[in-house]
DSSP file (Angstrom, degrees, kcal/mol; ACC not computed):
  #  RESIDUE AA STRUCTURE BP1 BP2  ACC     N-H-->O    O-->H-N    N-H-->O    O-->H-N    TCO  KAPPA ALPHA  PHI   PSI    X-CA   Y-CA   Z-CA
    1    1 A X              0   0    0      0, 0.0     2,-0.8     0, 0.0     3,-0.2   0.000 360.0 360.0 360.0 127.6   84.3  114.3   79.2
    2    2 A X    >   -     0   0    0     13,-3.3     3,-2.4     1,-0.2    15,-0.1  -0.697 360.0-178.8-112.7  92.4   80.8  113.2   80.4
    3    3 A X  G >  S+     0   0    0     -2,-0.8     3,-6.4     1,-0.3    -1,-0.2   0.953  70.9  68.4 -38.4 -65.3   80.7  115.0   83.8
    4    4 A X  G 3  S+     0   0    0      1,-0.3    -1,-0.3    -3,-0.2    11,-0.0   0.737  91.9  60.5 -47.7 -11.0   77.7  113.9   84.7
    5    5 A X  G <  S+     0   0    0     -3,-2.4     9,-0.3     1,-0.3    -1,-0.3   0.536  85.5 171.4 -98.1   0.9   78.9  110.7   85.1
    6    6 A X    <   -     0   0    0     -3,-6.4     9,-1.6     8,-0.2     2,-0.4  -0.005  34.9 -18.5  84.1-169.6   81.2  111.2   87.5
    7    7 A X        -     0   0    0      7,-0.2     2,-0.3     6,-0.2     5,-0.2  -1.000  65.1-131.5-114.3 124.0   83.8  109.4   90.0
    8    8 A X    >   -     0   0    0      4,-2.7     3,-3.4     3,-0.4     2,-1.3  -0.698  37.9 -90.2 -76.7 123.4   82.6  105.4   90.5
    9    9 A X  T 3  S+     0   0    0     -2,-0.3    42,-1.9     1,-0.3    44,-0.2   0.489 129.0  49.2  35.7 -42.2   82.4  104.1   94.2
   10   10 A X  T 3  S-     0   0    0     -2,-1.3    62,-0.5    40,-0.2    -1,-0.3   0.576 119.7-103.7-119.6  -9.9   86.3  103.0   93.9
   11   11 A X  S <  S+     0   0    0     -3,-3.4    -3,-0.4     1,-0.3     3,-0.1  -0.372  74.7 137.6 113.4 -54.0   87.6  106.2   92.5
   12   12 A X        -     0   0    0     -5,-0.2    -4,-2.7     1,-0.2     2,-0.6   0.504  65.4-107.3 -58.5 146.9   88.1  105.1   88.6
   13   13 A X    >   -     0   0    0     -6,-0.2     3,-1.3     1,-0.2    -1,-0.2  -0.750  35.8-175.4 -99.7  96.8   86.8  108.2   86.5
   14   14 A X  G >  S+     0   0    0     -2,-0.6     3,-1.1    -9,-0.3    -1,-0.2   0.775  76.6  58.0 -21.8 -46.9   83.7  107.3   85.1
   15   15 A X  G 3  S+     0   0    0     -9,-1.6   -13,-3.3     1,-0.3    -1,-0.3   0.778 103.7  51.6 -79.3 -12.0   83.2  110.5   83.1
   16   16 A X  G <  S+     0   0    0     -3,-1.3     2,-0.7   -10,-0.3    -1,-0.3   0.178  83.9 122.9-118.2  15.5   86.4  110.1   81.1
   17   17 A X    <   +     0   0    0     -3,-1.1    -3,-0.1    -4,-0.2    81,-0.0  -0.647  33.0 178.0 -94.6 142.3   85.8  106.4   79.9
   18   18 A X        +     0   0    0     -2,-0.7    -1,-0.1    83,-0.2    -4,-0.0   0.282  31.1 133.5-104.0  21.8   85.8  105.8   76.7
   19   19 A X        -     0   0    0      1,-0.1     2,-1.3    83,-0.0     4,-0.0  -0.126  67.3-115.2 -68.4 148.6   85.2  101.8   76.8
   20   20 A X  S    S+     0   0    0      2,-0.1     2,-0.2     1,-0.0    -1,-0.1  -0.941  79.2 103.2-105.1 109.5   82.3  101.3   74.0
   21   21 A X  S    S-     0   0    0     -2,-1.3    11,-0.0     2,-0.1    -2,-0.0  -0.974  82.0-112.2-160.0-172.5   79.4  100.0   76.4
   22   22 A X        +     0   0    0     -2,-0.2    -2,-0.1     2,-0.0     0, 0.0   0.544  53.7 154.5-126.5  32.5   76.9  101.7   77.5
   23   23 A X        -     0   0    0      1,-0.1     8,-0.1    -4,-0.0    -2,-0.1   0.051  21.8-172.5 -33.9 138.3   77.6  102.1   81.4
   24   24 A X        -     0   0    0      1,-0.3     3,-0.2     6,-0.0     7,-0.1   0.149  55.6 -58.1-141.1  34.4   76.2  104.8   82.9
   25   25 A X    >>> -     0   0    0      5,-0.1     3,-2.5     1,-0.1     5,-0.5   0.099  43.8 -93.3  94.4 146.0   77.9  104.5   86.4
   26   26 A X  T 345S+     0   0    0      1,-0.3    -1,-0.1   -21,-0.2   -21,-0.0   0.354 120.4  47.9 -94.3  36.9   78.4  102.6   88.8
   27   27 A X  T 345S+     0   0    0     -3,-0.2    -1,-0.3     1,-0.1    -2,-0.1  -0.098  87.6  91.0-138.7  46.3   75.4  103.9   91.1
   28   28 A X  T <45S-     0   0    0     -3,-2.5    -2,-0.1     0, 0.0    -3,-0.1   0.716  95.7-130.5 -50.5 -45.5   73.0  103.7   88.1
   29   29 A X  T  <5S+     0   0    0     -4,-0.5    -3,-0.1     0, 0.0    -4,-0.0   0.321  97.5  89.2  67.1  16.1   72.3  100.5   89.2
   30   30 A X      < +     0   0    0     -5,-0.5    -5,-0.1     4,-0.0    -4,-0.1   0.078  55.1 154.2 -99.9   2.9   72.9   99.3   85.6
   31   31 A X        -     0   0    0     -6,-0.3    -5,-0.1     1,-0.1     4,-0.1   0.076  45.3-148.1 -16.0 178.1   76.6   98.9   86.7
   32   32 A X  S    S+     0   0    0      2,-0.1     2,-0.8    -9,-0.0     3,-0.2   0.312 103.4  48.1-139.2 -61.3   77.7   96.1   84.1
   33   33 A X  S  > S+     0   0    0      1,-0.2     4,-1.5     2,-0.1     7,-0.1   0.092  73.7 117.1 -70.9  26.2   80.1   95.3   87.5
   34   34 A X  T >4 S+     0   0    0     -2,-0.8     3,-1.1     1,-0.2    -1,-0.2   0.964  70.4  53.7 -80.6 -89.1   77.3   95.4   90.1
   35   35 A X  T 34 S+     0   0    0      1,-0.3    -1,-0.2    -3,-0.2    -2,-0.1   0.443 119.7  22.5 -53.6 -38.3   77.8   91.6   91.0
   36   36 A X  T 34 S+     0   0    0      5,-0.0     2,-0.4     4,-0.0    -1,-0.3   0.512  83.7 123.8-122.6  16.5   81.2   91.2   91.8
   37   37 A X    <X  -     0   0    0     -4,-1.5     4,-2.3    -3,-1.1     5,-0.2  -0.241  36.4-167.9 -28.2  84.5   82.6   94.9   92.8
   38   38 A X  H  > S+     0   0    0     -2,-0.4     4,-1.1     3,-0.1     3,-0.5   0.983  85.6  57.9 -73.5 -35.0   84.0   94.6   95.9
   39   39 A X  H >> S+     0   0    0      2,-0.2     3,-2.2     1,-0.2     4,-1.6   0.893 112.7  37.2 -14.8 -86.7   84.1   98.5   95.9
   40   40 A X  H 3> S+     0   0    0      1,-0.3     4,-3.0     2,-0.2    -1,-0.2   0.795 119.6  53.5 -50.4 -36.1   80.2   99.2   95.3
   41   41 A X  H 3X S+     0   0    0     -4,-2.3     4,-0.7    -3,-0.5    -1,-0.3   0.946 113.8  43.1 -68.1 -34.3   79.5   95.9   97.7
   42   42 A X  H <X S+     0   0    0     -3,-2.2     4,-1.1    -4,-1.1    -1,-0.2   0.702 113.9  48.1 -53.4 -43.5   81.5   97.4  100.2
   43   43 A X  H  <>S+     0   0    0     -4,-1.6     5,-2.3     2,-0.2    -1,-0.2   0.855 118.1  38.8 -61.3 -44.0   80.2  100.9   99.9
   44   44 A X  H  <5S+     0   0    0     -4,-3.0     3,-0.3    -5,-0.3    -1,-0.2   0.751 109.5  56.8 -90.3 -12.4   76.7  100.2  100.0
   45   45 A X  H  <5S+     0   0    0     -4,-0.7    -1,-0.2     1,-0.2    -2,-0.2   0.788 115.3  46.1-108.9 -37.5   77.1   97.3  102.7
   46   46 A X  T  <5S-     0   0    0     -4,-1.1    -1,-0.2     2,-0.2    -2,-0.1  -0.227 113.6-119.6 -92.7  26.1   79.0  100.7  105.0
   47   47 A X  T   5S+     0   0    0     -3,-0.3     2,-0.4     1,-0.1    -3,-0.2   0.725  75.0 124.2  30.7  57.2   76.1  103.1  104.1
   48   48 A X      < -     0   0    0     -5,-2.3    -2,-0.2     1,-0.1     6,-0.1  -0.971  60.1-137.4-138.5 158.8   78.5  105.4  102.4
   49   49 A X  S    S+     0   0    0     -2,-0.4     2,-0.2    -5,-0.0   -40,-0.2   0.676  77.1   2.5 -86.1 -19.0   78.2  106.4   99.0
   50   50 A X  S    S-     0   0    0    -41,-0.1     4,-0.2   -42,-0.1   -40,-0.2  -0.644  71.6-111.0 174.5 142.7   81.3  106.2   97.7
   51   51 A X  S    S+     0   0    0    -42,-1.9     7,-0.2    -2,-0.2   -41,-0.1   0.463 118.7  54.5 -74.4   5.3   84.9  105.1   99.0
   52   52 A X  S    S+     0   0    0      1,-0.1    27,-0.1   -43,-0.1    -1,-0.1   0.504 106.0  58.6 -90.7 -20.4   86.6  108.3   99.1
   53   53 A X  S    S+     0   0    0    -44,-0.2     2,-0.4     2,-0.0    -2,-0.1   0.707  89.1  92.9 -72.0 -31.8   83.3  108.9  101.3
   54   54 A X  S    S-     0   0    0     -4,-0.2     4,-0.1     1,-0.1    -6,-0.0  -0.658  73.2-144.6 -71.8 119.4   84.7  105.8  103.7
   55   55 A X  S    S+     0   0    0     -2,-0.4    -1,-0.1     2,-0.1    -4,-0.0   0.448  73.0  94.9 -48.1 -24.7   86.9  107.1  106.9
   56   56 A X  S    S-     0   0    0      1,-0.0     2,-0.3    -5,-0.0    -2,-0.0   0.022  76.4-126.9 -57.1-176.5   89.1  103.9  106.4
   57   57 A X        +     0   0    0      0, 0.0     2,-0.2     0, 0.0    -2,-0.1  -0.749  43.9 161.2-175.3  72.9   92.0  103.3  104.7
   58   58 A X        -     0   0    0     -2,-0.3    -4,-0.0    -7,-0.2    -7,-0.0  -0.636  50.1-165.0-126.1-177.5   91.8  100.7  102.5
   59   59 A X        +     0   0    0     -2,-0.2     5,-0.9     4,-0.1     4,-0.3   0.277  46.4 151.4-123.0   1.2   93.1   98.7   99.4
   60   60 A X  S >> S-     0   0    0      3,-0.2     3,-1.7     2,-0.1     4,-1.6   0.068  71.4 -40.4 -39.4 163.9   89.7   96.4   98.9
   61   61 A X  G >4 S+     0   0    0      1,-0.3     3,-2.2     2,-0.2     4,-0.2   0.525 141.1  18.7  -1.8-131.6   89.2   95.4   95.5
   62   62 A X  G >4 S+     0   0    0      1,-0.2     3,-0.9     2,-0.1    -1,-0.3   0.634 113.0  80.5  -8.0 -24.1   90.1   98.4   92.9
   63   63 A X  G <4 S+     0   0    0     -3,-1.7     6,-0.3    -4,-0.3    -1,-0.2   0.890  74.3  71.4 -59.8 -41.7   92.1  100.1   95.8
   64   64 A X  G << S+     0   0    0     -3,-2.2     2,-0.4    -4,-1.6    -1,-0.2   0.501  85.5  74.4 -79.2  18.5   94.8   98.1   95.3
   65   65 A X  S X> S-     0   0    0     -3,-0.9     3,-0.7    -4,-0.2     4,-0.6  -0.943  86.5-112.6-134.7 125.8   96.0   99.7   91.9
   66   66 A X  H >> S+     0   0    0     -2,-0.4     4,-3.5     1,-0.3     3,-0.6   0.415 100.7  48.9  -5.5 -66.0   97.6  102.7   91.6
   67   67 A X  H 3> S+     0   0    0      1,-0.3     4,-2.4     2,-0.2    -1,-0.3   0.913 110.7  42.2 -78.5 -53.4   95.1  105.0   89.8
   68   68 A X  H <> S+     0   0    0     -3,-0.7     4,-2.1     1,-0.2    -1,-0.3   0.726 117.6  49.1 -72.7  -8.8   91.7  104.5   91.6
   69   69 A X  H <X S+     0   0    0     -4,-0.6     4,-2.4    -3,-0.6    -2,-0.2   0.805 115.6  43.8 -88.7 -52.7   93.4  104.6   95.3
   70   70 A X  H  < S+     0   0    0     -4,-3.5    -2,-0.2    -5,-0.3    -3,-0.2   0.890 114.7  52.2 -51.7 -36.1   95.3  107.6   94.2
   71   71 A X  H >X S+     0   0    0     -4,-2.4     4,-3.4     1,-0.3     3,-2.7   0.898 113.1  46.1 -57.4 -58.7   91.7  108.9   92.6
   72   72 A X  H 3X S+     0   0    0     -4,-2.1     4,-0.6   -62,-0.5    -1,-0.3   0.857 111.3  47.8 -78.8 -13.1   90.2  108.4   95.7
   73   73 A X  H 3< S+     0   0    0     -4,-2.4    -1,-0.3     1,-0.2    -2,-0.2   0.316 103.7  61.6 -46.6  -7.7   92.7  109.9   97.8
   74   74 A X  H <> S+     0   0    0     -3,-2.7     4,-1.5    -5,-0.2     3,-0.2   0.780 106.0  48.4-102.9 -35.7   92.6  112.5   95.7
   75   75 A X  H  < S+     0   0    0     -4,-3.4     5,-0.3     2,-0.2     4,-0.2   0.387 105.8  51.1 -46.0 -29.2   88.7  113.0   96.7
   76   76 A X  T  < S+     0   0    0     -4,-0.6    -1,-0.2    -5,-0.3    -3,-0.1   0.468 108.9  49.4-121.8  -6.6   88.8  112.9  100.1
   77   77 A X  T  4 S+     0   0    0     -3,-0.2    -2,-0.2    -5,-0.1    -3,-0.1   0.664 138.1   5.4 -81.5 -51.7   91.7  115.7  100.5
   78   78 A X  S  X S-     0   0    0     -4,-1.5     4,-0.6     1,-0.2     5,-0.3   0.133 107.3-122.0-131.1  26.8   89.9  118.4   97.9
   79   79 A X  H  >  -     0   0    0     -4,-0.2     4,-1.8     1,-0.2    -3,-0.2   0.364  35.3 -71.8  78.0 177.2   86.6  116.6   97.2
   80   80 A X  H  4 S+     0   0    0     -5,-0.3    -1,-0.2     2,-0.2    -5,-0.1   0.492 119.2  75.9-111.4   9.5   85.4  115.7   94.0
   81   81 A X  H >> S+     0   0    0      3,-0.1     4,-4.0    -3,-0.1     3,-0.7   0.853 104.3  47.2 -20.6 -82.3   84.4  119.0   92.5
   82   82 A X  H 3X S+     0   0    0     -4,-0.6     4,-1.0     1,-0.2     5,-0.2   0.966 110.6  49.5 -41.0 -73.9   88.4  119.3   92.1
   83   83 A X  H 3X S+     0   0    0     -4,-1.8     4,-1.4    -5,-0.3    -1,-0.2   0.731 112.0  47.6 -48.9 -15.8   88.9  115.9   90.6
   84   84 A X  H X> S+     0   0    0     -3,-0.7     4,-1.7     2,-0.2     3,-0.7   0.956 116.2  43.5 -82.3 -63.9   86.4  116.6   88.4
   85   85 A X  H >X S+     0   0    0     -4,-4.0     4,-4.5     1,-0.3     3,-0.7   0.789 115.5  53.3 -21.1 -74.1   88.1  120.2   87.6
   86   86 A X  H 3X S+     0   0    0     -4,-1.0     4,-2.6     1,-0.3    -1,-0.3   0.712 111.2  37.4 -53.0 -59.3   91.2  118.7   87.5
   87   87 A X  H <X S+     0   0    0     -4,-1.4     4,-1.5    -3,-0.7    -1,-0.3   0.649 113.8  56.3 -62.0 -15.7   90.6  115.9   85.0
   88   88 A X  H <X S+     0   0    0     -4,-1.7     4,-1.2    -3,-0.7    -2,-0.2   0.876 113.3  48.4 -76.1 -47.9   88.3  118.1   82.8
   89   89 A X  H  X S+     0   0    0     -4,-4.5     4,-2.3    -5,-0.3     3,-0.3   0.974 112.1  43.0 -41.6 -63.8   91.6  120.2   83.0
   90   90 A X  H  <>S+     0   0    0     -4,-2.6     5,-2.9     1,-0.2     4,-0.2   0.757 108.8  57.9 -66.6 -33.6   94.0  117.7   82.1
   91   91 A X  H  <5S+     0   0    0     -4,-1.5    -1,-0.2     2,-0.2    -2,-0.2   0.682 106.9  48.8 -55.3 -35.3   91.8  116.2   79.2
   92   92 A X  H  <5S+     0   0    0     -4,-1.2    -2,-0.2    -3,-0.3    -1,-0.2   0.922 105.6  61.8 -76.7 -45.4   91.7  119.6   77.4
   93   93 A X  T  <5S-     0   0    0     -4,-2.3    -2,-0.2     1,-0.2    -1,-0.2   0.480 128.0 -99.1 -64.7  -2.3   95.8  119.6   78.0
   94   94 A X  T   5S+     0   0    0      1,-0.3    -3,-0.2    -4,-0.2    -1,-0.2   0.159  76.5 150.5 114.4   5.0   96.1  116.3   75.7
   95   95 A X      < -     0   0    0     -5,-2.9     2,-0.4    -6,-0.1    -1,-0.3  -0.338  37.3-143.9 -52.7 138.8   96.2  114.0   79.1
   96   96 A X        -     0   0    0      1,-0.1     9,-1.7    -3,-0.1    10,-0.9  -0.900  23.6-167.5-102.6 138.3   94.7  110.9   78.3
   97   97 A X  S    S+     0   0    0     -2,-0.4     2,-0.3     7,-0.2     7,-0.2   0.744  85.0  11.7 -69.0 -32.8   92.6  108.7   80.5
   98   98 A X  S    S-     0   0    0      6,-0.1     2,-0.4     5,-0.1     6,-0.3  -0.853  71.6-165.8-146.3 150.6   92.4  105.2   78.6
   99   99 A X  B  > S-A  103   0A   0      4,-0.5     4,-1.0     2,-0.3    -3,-0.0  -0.931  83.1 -20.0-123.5 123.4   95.3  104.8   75.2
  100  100 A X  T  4 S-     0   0    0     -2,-0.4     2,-0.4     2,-0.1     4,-0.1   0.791 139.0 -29.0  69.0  30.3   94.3  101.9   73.2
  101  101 A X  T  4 S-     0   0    0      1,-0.1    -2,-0.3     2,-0.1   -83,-0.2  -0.973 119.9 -12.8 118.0-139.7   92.1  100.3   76.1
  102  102 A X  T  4 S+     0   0    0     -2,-0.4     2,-0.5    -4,-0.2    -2,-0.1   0.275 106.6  72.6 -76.8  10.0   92.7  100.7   79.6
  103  103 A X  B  <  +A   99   0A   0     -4,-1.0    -4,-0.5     3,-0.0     2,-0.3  -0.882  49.4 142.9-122.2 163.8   95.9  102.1   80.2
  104  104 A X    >   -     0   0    0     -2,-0.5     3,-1.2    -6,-0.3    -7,-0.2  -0.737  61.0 -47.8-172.5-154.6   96.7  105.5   79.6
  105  105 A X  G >  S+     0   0    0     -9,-1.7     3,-1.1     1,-0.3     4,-0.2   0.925 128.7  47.9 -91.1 -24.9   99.1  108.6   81.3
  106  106 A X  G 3  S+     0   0    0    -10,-0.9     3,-0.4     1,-0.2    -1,-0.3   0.802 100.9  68.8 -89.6  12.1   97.9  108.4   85.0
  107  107 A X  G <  S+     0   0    0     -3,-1.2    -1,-0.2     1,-0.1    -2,-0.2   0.321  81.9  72.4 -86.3  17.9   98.5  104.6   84.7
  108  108 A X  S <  S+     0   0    0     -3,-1.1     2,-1.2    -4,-0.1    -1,-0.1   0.071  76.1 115.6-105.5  32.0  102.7  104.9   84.5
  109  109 A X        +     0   0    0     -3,-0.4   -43,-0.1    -4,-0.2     6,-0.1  -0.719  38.7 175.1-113.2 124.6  102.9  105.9   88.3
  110  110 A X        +     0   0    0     -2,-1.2     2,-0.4   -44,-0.0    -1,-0.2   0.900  69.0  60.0 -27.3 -72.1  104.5  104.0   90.6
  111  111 A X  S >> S-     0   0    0      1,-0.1     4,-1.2     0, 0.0     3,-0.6  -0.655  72.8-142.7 -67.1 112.4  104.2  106.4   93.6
  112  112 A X  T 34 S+     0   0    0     -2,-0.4     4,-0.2     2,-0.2     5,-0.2   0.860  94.6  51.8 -73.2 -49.5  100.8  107.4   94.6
  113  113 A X  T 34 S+     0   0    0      1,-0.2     4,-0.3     2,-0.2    -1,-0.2   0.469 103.3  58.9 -69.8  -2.8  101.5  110.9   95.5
  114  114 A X  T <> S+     0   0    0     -3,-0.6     4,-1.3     1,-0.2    -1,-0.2   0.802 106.1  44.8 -84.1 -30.7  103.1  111.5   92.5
  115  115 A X  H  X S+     0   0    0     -4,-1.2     4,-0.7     2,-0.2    -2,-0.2   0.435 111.9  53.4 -89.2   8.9  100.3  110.7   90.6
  116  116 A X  H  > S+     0   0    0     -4,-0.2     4,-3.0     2,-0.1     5,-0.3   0.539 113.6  46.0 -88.3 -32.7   97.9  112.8   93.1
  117  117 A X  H  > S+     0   0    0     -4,-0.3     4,-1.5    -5,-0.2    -2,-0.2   0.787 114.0  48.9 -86.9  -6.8  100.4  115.8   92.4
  118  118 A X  H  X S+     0   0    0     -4,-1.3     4,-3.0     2,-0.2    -1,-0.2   0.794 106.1  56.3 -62.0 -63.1  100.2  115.0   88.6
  119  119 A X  H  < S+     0   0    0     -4,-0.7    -2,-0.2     1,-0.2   -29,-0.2   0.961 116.3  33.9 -36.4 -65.6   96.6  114.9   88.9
  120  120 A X  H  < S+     0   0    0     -4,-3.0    -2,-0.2     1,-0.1    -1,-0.2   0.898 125.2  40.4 -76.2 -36.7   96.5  118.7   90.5
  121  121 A X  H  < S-     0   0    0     -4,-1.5    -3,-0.2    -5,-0.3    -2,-0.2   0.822  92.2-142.6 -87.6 -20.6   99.5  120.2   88.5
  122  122 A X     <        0   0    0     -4,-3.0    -3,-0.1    -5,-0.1    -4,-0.1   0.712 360.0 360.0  79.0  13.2   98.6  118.4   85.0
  123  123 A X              0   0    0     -6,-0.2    -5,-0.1    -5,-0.1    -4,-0.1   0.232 360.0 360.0-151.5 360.0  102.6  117.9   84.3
């Protein structure tokens, strides 16, 4: 896990991708997705750093798939200390972030609050 790298603007966990590029988040401002993010455009366009940061309740761009709406939901109940805690947890317990590309164990939920309570128990 590369902590330092964080939670991206849309929730997605930066620090547990394993994508071979050489991203270094997406408020480096070497995003590789800087031009057509609606997250980051959104974020930065609302002075907030983040969307888990945003008081709205929305599905813009990334939102609208399970993992990074749950992420950020998951951020904006117990902050992003926890989420960090929590995937650093789950990563030692053999949870995977990415299999074989992008999909991996918190992508088979349906339910958004199962995968938040998945997130915090690790099972």
């Amino acid at each position: 896990m590369k902590r330092e790298l964080g939670i991206a603007r849309c929730g997605l966990a930066c620090c547990l991708c394993n994508q071979n590029v050489t991203c270094q988040g997406c408020n480096s401002g070497d995003c590789l997705d800087k031009d057509w993010c609606e997250n980051r455009k959104c974020s930065i366009e609302r002075q907030v750093s983040n969307c888990y940061s945003c008081k709205e309740d929305c599905h813009k761009g990334l939102l609208h798939k399970n993992k990074p709406y749950a992420f950020t939901l998951f951020a904006k109940r117990y902050g992003t200390e926890e989420l960090l805690d929590c995937l650093e947890r789950n990563e030692k317990n053999g949870i995977v972030y990415h299999r074989e590309g992008i999909t991996g164990d918190y992508d088979q939920f349906d339910d958004v609050e199962e995968l938040i309570r998945f997130i915090k128990e690790g099972k």
